[in-house]
C-alpha positions as CSV (number, residue, x, y, z in Angstrom):
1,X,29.1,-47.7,30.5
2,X,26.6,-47.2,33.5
3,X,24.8,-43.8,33.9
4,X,24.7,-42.3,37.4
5,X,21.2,-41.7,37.3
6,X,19.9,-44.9,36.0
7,X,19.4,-46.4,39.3
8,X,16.1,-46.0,41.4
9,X,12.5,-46.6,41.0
10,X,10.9,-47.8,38.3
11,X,8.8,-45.6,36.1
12,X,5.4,-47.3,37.6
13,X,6.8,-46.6,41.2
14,X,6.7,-43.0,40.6
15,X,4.0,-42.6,39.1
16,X,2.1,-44.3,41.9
17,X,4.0,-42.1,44.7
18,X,3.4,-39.3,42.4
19,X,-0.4,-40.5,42.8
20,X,-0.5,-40.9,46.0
21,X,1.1,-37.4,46.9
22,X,-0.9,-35.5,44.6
23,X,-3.9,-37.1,46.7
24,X,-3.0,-36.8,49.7
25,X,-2.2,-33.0,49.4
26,X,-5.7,-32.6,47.6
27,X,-7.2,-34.2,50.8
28,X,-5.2,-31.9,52.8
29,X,-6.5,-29.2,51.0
30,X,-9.9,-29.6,51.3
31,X,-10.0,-31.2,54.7
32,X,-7.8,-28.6,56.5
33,X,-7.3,-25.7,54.4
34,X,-3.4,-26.1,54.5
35,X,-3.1,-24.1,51.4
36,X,-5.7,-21.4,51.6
37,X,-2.7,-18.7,52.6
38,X,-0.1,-20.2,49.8
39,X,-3.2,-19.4,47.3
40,X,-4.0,-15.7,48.3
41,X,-0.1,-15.2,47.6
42,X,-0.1,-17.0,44.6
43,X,-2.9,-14.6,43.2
44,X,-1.7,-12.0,44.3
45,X,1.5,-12.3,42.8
46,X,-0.5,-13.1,39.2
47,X,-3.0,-10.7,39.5
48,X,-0.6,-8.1,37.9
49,X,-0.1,-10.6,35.6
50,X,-4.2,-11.0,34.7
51,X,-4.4,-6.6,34.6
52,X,-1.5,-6.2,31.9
53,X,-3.6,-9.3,30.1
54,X,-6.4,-7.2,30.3
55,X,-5.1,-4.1,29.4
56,X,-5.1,-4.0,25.5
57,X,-8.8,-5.4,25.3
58,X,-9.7,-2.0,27.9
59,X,-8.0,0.1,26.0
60,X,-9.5,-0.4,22.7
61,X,-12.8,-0.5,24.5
62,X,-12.2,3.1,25.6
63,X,-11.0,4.1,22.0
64,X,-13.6,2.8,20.9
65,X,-16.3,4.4,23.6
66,X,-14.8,7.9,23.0
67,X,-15.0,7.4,19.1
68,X,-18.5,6.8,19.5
69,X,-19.4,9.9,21.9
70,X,-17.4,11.9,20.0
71,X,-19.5,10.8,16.7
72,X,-22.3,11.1,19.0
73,X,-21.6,14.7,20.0
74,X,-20.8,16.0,16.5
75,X,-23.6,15.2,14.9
76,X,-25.6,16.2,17.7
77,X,-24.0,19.6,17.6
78,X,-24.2,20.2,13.9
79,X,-28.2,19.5,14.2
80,X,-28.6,21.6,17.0
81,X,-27.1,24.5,14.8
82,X,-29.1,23.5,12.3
83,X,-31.9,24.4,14.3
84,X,-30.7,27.0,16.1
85,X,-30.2,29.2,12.6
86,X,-33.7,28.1,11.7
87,X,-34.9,29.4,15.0
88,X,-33.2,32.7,14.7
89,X,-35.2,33.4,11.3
90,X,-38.3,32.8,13.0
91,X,-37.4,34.6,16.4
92,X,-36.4,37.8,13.5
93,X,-40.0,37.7,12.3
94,X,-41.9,37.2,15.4
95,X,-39.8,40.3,16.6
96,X,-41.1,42.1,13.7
97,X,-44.7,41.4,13.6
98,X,-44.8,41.8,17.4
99,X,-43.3,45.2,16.8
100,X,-45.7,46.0,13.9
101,X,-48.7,44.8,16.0
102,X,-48.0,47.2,18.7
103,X,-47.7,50.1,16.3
104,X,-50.5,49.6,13.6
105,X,-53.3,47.8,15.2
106,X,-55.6,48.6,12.4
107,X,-53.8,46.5,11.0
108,X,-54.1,42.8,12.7
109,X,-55.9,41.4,10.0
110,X,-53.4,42.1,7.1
111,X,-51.8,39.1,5.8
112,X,-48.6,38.3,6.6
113,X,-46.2,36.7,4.4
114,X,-44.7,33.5,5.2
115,X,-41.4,31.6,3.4
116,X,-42.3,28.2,3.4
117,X,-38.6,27.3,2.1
118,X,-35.1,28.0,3.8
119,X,-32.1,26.3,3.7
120,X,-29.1,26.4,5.7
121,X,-25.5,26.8,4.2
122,X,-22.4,26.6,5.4
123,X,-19.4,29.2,5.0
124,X,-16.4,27.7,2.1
125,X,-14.5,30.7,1.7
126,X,-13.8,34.1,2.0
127,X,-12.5,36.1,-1.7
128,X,-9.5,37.7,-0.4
129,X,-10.1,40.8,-2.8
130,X,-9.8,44.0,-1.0
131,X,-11.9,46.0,-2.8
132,X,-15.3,43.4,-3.0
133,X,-16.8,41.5,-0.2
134,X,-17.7,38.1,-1.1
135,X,-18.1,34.6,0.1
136,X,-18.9,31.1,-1.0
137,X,-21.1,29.1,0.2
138,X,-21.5,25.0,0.3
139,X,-25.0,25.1,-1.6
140,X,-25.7,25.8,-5.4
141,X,-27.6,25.1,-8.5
142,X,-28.7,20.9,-6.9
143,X,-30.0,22.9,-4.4
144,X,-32.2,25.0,-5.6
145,X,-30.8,28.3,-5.0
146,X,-30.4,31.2,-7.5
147,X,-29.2,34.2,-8.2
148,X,-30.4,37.5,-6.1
149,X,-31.7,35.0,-3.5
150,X,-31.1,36.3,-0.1
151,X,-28.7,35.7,2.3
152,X,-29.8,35.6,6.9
153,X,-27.1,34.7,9.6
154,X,-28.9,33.9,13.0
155,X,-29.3,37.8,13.5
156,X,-29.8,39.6,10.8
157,X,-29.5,39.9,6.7
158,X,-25.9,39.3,4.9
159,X,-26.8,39.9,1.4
160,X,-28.1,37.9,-1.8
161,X,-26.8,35.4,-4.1
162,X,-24.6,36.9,-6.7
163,X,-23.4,34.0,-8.6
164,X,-24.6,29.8,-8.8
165,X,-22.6,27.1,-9.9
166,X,-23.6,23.5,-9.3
167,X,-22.7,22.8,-5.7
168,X,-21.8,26.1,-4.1
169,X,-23.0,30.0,-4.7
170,X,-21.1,33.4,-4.1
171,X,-23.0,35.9,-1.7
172,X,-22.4,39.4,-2.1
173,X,-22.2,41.1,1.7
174,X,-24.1,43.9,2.3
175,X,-21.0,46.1,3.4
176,X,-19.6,45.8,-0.6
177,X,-19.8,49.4,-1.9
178,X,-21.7,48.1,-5.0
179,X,-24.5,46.4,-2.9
180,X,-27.8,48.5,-1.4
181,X,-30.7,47.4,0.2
182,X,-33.7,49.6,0.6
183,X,-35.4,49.5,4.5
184,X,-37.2,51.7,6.8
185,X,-36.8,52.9,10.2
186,X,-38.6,50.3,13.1
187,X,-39.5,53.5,15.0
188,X,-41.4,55.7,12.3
189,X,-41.4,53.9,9.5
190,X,-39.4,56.5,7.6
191,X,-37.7,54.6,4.1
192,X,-34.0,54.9,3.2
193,X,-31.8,53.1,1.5
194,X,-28.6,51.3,3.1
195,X,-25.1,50.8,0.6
196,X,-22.2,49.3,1.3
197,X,-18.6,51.3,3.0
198,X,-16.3,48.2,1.9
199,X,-16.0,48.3,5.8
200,X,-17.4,45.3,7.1
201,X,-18.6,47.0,10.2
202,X,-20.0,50.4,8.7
203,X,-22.9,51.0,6.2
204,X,-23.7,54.5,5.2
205,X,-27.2,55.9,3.9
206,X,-26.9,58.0,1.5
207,X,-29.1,61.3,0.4
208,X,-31.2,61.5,3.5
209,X,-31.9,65.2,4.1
210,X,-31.5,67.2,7.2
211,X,-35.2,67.6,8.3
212,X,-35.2,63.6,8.4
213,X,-36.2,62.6,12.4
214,X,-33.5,59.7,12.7
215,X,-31.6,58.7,15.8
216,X,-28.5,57.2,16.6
217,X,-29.9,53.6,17.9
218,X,-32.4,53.7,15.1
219,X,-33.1,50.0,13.6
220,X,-33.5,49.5,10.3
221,X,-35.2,46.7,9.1
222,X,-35.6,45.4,5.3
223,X,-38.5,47.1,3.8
224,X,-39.7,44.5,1.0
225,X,-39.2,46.7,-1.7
226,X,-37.8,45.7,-4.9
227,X,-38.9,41.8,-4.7
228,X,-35.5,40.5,-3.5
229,X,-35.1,41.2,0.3
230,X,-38.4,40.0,2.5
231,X,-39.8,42.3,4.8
232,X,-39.0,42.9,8.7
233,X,-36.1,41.3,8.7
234,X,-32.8,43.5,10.4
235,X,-30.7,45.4,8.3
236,X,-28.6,47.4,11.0
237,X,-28.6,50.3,13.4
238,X,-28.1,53.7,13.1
239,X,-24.8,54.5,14.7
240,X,-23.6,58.2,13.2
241,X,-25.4,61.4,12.4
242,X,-24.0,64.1,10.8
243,X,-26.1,67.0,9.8
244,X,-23.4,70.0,8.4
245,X,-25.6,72.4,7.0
246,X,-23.0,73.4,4.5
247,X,-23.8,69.9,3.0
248,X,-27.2,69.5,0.7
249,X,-27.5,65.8,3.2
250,X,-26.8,64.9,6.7
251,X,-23.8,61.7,6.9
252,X,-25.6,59.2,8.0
253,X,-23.7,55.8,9.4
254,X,-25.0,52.5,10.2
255,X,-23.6,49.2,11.6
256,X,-25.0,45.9,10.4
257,X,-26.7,43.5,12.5
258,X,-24.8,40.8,10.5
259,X,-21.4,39.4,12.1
260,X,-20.1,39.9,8.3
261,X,-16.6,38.9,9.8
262,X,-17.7,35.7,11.6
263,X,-19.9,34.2,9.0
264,X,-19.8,30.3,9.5
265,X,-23.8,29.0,8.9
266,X,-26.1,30.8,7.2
267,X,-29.9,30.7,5.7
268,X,-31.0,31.1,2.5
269,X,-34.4,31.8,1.9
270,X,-36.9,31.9,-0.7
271,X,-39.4,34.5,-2.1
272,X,-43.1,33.8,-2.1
273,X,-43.0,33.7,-6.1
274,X,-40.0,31.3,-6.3
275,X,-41.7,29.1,-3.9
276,X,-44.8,28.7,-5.8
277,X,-42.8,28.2,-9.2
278,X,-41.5,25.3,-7.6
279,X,-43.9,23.8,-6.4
280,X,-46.2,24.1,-9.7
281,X,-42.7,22.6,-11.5
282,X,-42.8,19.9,-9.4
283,X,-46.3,19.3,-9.6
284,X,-46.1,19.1,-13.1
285,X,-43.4,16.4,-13.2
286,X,-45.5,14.4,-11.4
């Protein structure tokens, strides 16, 4: 049986004409450019082609650019807080002795007393009793910290440790009705002593008699007494006055300088004596 195609050329016939062509066109090519138009159609008909090639490898390379800014960025933005708290503590006391230098220049040479430790903290939780206002914090016992230690935000003083554990503490706020805080007025120096409403935006002082020369804008800052609280850092401002001279005391109101409902980073600080003890501890384990 004969097949209709096995007639023709033999196989080294082609391959020579197949030679010869493939020459002759490359010649043509080069020599007169007859392709050059064929080409820029040809690419541009693959070029799509070469883009959705190229598309996976760009798109993980953005993924993986925006991962690393957005690394980048957080932990740039959680240092800069960090700083920023520690900035505010020393902005509160520069405040304070600026005020103090104005007012009692006899004064300029009295020593000043610096905390050499602080520590920033960040917010857990919020105790969802009513009647107490508490927090927890992400710092404990490892850290250092103890109890009665007190509590900054960047403005102002929260309150002081109440309870440790091993990796987080529990801060009593300043506006719980069993905390108080002695301080004095900025203005006149006039002493008082600040207790909690259970209102975190309201403090009252109580027993402050009638003839007492207080004003509603009055700052308070904490007066030193008592060993827990340093001194000249703000407490609040005098907001009410109430003198009813029915009553033995005038009502006296105050808001804190605190943001006690938008706690997120605070600073912890520690007291002259603490500081030392620690450092002699650690000297002696060396």
């Amino acid at each position: 049986m004969n097949l209709m195609f096995s007639r023709g050329p033999s196989l080294q016939s082609r391959l020579a004409l197949g030679l010869f062509l493939s020459i002759a066109l490359i010649l043509f090519d080069h020599k007169l450019n007859g392709f050059g138009t064929t080409r820029v159609y040809l690419n541009s008909l693959v070029s799509p082609l070469q883009y959705l090639a190229n598309l996976p490898g760009e798109m993980l390379n953005a993924s993986a650019s925006r991962l690393v800014s957005h690394e980048r960025l957080f932990n740039e933005n959680a240092q800069l807080t960090h700083d920023a708290v520690l900035m505010s503590e020393k902005l509160q006391r520069l405040t304070f002795l600026q005020k103090e230098n104005e007012r009692l220049r006899s004064l300029l040479n009295a020593p000043v007393k610096n905390h050499n430790e602080r520590l920033v903290a960040e917010l857990m939780a919020v105790d969802n009793n009513p009647y107490s206002h508490q927090i927890v914090i992400n710092k404990g016992a490892i850290h250092g910290i103890y109890e009665g230690q007190p509590v900054l935000d960047d403005k102002g003083i929260v309150g002081q440790i109440l309870q440790v554990s091993s990796t987080n503490s529990r801060v009593l706020l300043l506006a719980d009705v069993t905390h108080a805080i002695p301080v004095r007025v900025a203005r006149n120096n006039v002493r008082l002593v600040v207790s909690g409403s259970g209102s975190l935006r309201e403090l009252f002082i109580p027993h402050v008699p009638h003839s007492n020369e207080l004003k509603v804008g009055d700052l308070l800052l904490s007066s030193g007494l008592g060993n827990v609280f340093p001194e000249g850092y703000p407490v609040a401002t005098i907001s009410s006055i109430v003198r009813d001279e029915s009553r033995p005391f005038a009502q006296v109101l105050a808001k804190p300088i605190a943001q006690l409902d938008r706690l997120k980073y605070l600073l912890v600080l520690w007291s002259n004596q603490r500081a030392e003890d620690n450092i002699v501890v650690e000297g002696a384990d060396k």
